[in-house]
C-alpha positions in Angstrom: -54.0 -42.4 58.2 -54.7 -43.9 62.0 -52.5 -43.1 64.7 -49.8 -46.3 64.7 -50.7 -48.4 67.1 -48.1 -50.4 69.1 -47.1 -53.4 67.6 -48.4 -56.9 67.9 -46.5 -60.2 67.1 -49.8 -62.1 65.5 -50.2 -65.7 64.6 -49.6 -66.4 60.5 -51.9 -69.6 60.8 -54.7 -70.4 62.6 -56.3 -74.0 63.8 -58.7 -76.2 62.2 -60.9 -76.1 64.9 -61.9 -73.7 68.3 -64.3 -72.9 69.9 -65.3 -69.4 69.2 -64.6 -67.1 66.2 -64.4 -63.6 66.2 -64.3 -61.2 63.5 -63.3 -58.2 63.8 -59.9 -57.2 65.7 -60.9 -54.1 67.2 -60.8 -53.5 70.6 -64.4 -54.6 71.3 -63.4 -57.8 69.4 -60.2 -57.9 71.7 -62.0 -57.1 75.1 -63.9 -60.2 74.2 -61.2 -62.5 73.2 -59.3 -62.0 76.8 -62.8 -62.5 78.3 -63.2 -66.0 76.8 -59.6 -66.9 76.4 -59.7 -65.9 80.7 -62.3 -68.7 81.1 -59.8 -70.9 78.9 -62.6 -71.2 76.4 -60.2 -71.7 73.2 -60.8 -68.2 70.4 -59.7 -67.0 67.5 -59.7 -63.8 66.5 -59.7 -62.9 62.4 -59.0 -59.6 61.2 -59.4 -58.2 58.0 -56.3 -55.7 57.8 -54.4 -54.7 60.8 -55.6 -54.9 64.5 -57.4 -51.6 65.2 -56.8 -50.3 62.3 -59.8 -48.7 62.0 -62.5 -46.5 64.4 -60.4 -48.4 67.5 -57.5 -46.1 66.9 -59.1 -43.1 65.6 -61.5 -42.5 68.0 -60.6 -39.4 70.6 -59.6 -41.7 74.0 -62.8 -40.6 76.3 -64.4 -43.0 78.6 -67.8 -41.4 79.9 -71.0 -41.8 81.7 -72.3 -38.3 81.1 -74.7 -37.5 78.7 -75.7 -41.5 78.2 -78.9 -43.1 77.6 -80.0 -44.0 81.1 -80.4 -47.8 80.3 -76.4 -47.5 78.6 -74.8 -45.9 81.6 -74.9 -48.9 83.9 -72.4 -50.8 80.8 -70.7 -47.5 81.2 -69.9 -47.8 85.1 -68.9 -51.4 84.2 -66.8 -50.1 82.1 -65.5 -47.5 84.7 -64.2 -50.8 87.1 -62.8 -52.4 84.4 -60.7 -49.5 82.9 -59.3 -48.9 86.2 -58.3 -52.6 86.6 -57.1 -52.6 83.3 -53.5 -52.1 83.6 -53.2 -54.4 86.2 -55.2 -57.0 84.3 -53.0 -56.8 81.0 -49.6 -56.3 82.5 -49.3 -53.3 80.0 -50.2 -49.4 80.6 -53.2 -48.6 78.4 -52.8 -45.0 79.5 -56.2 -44.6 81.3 -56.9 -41.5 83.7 -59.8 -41.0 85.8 -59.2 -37.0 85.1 -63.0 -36.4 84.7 -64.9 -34.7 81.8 -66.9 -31.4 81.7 -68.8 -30.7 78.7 -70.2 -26.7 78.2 -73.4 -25.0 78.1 -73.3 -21.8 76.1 -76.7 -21.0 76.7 -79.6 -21.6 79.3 -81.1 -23.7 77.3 -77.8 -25.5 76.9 -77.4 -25.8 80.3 -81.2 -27.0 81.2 -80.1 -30.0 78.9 -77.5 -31.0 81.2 -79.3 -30.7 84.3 -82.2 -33.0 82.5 -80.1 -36.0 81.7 -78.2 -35.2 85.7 -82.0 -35.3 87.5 -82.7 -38.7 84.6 -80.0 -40.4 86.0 -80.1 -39.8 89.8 -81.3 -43.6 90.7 -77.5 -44.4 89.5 -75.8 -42.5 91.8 -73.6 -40.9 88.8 -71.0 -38.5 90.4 -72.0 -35.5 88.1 -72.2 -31.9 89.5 -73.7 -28.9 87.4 -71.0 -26.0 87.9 -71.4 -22.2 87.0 -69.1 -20.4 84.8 -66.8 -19.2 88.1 -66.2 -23.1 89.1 -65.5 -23.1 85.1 -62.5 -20.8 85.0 -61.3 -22.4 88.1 -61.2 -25.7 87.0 -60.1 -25.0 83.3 -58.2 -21.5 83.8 -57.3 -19.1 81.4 -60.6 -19.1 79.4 -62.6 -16.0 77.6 -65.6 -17.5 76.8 -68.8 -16.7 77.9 -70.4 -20.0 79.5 -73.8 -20.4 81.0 -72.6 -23.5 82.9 -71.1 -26.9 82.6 -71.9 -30.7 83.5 -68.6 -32.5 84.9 -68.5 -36.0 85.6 -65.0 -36.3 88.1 -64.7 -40.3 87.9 -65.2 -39.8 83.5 -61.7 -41.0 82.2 -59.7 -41.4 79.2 -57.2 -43.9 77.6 -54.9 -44.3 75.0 -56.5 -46.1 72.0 -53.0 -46.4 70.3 -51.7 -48.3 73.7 -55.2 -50.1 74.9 -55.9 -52.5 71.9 -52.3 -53.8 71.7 -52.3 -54.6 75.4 -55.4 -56.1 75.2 -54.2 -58.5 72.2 -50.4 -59.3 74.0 -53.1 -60.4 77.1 -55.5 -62.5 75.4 -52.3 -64.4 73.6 -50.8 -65.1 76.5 -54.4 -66.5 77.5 -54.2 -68.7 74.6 -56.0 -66.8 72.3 -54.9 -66.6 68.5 -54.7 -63.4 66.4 -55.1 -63.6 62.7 -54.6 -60.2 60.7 -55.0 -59.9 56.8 -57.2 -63.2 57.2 -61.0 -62.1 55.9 -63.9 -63.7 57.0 -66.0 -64.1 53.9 -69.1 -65.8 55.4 -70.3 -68.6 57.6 -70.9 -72.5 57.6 -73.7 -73.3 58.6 -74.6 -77.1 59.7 -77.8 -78.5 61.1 -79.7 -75.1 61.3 -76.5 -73.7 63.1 -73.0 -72.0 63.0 -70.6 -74.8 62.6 -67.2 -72.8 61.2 -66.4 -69.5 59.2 -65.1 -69.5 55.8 -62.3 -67.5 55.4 -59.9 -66.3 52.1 -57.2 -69.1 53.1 -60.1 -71.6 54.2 -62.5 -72.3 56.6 -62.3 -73.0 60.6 -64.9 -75.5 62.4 -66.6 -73.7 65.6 -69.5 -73.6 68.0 -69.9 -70.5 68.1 -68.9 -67.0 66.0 -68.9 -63.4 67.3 -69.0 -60.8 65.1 -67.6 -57.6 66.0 -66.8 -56.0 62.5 -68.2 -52.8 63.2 -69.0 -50.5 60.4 -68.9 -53.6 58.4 -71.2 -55.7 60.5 -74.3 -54.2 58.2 -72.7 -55.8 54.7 -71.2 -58.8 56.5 -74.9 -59.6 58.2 -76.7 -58.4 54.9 -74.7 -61.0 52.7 -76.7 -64.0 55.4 -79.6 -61.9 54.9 -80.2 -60.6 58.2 -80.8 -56.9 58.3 -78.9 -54.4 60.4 -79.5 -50.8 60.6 -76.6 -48.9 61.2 -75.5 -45.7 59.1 -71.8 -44.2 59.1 -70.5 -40.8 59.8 -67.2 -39.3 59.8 -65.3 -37.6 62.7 -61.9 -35.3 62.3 -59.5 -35.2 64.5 -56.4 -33.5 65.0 -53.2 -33.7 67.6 -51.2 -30.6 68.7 -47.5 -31.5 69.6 -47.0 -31.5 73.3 -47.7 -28.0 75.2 -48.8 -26.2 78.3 -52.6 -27.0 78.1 -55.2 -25.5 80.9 -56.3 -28.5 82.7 -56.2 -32.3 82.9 -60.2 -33.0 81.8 -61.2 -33.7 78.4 -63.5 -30.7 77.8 -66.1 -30.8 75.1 -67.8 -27.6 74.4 -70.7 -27.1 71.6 -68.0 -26.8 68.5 -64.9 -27.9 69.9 -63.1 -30.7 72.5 -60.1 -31.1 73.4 -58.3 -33.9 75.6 -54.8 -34.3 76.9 -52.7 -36.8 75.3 -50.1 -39.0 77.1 -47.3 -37.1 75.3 -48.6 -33.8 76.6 -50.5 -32.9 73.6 -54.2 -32.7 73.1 -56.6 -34.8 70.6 -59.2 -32.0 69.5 -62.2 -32.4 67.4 -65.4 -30.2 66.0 -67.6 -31.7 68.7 -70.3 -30.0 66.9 -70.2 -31.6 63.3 -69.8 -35.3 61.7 -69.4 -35.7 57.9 -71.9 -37.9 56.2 -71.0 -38.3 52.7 -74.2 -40.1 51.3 -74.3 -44.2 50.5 -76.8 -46.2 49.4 -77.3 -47.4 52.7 -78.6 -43.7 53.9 -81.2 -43.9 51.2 -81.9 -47.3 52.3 -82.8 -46.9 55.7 -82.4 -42.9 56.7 -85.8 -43.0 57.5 -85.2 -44.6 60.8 -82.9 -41.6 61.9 -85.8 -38.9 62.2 -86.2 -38.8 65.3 -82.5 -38.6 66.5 -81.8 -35.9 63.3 -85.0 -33.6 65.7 -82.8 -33.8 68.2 -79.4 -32.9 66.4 -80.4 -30.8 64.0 -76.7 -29.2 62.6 -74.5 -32.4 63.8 -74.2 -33.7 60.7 -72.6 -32.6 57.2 -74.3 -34.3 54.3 -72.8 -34.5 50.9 -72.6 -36.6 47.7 -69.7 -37.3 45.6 -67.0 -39.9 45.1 -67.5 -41.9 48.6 -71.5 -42.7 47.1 -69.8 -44.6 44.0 -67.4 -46.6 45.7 -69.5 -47.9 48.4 -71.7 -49.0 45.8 -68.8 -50.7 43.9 -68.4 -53.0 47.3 -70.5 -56.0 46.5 -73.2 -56.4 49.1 -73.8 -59.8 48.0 -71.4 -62.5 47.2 -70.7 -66.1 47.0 -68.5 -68.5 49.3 -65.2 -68.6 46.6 -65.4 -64.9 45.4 -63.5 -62.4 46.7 -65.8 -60.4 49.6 -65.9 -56.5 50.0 -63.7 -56.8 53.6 -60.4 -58.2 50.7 -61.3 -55.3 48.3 -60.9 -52.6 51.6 -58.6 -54.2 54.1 -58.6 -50.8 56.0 -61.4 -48.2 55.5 -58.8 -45.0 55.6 -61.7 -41.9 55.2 -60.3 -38.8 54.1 -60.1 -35.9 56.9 -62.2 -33.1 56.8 -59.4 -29.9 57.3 -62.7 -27.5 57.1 -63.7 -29.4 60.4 -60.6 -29.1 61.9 -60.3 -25.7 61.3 -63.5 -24.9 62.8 -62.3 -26.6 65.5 -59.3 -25.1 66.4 -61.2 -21.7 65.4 -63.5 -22.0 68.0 -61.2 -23.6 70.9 -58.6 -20.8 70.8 -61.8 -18.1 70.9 -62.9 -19.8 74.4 -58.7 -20.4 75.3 -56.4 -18.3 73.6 -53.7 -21.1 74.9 -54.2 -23.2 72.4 -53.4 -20.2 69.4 -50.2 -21.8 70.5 -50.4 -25.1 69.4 -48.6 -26.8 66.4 -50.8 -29.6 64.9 -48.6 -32.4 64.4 -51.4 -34.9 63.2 -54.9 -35.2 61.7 -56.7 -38.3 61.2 -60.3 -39.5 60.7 -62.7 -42.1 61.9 -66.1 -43.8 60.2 -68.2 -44.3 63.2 -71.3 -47.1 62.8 -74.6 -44.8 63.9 -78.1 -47.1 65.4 -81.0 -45.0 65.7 -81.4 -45.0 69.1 -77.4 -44.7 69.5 -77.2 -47.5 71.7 -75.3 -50.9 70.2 -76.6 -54.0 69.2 -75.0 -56.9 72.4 -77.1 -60.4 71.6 -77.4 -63.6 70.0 -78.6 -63.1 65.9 -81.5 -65.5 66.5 -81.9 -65.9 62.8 -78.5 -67.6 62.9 -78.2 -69.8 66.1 -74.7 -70.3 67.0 -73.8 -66.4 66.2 -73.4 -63.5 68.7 -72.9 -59.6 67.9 -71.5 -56.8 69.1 -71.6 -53.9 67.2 -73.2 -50.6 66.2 -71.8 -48.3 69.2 -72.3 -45.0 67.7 -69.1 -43.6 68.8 -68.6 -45.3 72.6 -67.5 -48.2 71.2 -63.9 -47.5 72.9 -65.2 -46.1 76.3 -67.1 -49.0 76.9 -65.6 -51.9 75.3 -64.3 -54.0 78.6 -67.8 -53.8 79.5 -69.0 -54.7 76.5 -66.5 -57.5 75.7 -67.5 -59.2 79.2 -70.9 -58.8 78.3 -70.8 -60.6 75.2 -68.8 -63.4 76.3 -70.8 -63.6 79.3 -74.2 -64.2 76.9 -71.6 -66.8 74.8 -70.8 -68.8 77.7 -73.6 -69.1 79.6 -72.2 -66.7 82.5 -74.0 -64.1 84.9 -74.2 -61.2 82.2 -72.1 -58.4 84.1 -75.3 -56.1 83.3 -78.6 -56.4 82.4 -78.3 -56.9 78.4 -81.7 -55.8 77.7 -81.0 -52.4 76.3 -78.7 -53.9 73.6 -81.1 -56.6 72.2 -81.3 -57.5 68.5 -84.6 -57.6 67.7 -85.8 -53.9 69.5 -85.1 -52.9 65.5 
């Protein structure tokens, strides 16, 4: 099960008419609806099941530059701004710390990687600094293992994902947004060539425009209208130790393990080296676009074929306007955890800081993370459905760069100076 978020009093109806639908109440959906609600552009946001109740609460809190694409780390410095305004902006504490990140190299060849992507990225004027395994111990103290190097990134960050959505919601209500949950959005309504309302399981809404932010979903949701998007999903395990005297402040990811600290004083850790992927259709379907990425990570993922194959082929992946869709049939997609993960993971973190052999585990959880083949997400207009906008597909960053990303989408919707240049996230480079 997710992490419980913190609670949201959400609207049981919704209007006839408004401007903008989105679907999808994760965070990126959220970030969105305060952007448009901001400009008093009237939204509505539908959810499935339960606001974040899915990759927006489950993901591990970590709000990076280092180690991006080079054309996704300037929506990742815009991101930066915005997280550190966020507070402020939503009246709420979302929990975000600008307490850096490091991630480890084991090897020199490890390390050479690092110091490629900092020498790719010097025309941004990222803060990153390569340190050698003394600056290591003192930064992080109390260590034993054996590290060629490190890459850390002081102004990286991290927030609370149980906190950030809800304060994000309570902010766009008080905007004038409305929030829907247990309402799904079975298709659209299309009228002169364009998006005129969404159809939902209690009845339709007229709109201008609709967003869709469904994430992992977005693929069926998009392949019911017969537009094709290729994203895969993968599973991360997670576990959270009660609160205890940890070695240092920044999240730390090292080749098989990371760890961050946690508001309470504990740490979210994870098997930084390993994703489930238990087969579906879909990886049959369109695998074949993930070569060139699976050259590069070669060991990341776990593949295996049982149960999870069958029922994502009993989820329709088409379906007509009055029949019950896939999103009413799974309000909450709840993976199972992976314990062999996590025990790898906590293996291999108290070999490198025998601190943590003193750690309780007080929670595990997993996440199923939407995957594009370039990693990067889809922000644009569907220009095989005018009137429809996207956001999805962030391959695990969704979180860290969701205010960026929400701004950037509403900016496209409304006609605004897009806060970056969009062009890495266009639709059609598939």
């Amino acid at each position: 099960m997710a992490p419980s978020i913190s609670p949201v009093q959400t609207s049981q109806d919704f209007p006839e008419t408004t401007s903008v639908v989105i679907i999808g109440g994760g965070i990126v959906g959220l970030t969105a609806a305060l952007a448009l609600a901001e400009r008093n552009i009237p939204v509505v946001v539908l959810e499935k099941g339960t606001l974040a109740g899915e990759q927006s609460s489950r993901n591990l809190g970590w709000i990076r530059k280092t180690s991006r694409h080079h054309e996704d780390v300037p929506l990742a410095m815009a991101a930066d701004r915005l997280w550190a305004g966020m507070a402020e902006r939503v009246g709420s504490d979302v929990g975000y710390r600008q307490a850096g990140i490091m991630f480890l190299a084991r090897t020199e060849e490890q390390l050479a990687m690092h110091e490629a992507w900092k020498a790719s990225v010097t025309d941004l004027e990222v803060d990153s600094r390569i340190l050698s395994s003394r600056e290591i111990d003192a930064k992080v103290p109390g260590g034993k293992g054996q590290w060629a190097g490190a890459i850390h990134t002081p102004t990286d960050g991290r927030a609370e994902p149980t906190l950030a959505a809800s304060a994000i919601a309570r902010a766009a209500i008080a905007k004038g947004a409305i929030i829907v949950e247990q309402c799904a959005v079975r298709t659209l309504e299309m009228s002169g060539g364009r998006v005129s309302g969404v159809v939902t399981e209690r009845g339709e809404i007229r709109c201008k425009q609709a967003l869709l932010t469904g994430g992992m979903w977005s693929r069926r949701f998009l392949g019911n209208l017969g537009v094709s998007l290729p994203t895969l999903p993968v599973i991360c395990s997670v576990f959270k130790t009660a609160p205890m005297e940890g070695p240092t402040d920044i999240a730390v990811g090292g080749p098989d393990f990371s760890f961050r600290k946690h508001r309470d004083g504990g740490y979210i850790v994870t098997q930084r080296g390993a994703l489930s992927a238990p087969l579906t259709l879909d990886h049959l379907l369109i695998g074949s676009r993930y070569l060139d990425a699976l050259k590069t990570q070669r060991g990341l993922l776990r593949i295996s074929f049982g149960k999870p194959f069958f029922k994502d082929l009993a989820l329709p992946r088409r379906w007509k306007t009055g029949k019950i869709s896939p999103f009413e049939r799974v309000r909450t997609m709840d993976p199972a955890t992976v314990p062999e993960l996590n025990d790898e993971a906590m293996t291999n973190l108290t070999a490198a800081w025998p601190v943590f052999k003193e750690a309780t585990i007080e929670s595990s959880w997993a996440g199923m993370i939407d995957i594009t083949p370039d990693s990067n997400p889809v922000i644009d207009e569907v220009t095989a459905i005018p009137g429809l906008s996207i956001a999805t597909g962030f391959s695990g960053h969704g979180f860290g760069t969701s205010p960026a990303a929400g701004q950037l989408i509403a900016d496209l919707m409304s006609g605004a100076e897009p806060i970056i240049d969009p062009a890495p996230y266009r639709f059609d480079r598939f």
